[in-house]
Residue, then its C-alpha position, 0 to 999 in steps of 0.5 A: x314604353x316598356x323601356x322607360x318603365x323598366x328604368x325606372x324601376x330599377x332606379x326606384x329599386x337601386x335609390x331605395x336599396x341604398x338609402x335602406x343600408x344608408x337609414x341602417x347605418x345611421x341606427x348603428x351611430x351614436x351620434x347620425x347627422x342632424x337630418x337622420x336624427x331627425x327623422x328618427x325622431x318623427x318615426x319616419x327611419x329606425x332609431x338605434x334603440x328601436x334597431x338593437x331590438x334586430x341585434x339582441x337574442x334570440x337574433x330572431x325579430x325586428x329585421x324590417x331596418x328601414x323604419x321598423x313599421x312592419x316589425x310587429x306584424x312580421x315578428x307576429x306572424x313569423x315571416x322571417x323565421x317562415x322564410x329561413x325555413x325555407x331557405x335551408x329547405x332548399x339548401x341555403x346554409x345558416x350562417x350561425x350556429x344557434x337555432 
């Protein structure tokens, strides 16, 4: 059933959003709880150092928050420097002033 499909769907999403903010989150401690450090550990979820890549100029790289997996290939390629261009193409404002 479609019904059953699109629940499900928009539970998946809902899950991975917030454990997304959740993994974010733990990047920005400096001391995450035993599981998330863990898991930084094993690559599985960003860790703070590999994160601060994301915060340090030109504010333009390393914006994949969840592990960081595709940070490289999206950096190389410009996705995300693609995508505000065409965010102010279409007359989404920056919200900083640099670049």
């Amino acid at each position: 059933q479609f019904g059953v499909f699109n629940y499900a769907w928009w539970t998946s999403m809902t899950i991975a959003l917030t454990m997304t903010n959740q993994l974010h989150c733990w990047a920005h401690q400096a001391s995450p709880p035993r599981f998330a450090r863990w898991l930084q550990r094993c690559r599985m979820t960003i860790s703070a150092s590999h994160h601060a890549r994301h915060h340090a100029p030109p504010y333009r790289l390393a914006y994949c928050i969840t592990n960081g997996w595709t940070n490289r290939l999206a950096d190389k390629l410009g996705i995300f420097s693609r995508l505000e261009k065409l965010f102010v193409a279409i007359g989404v404002p920056r919200t900083t002033s640099t670049g």
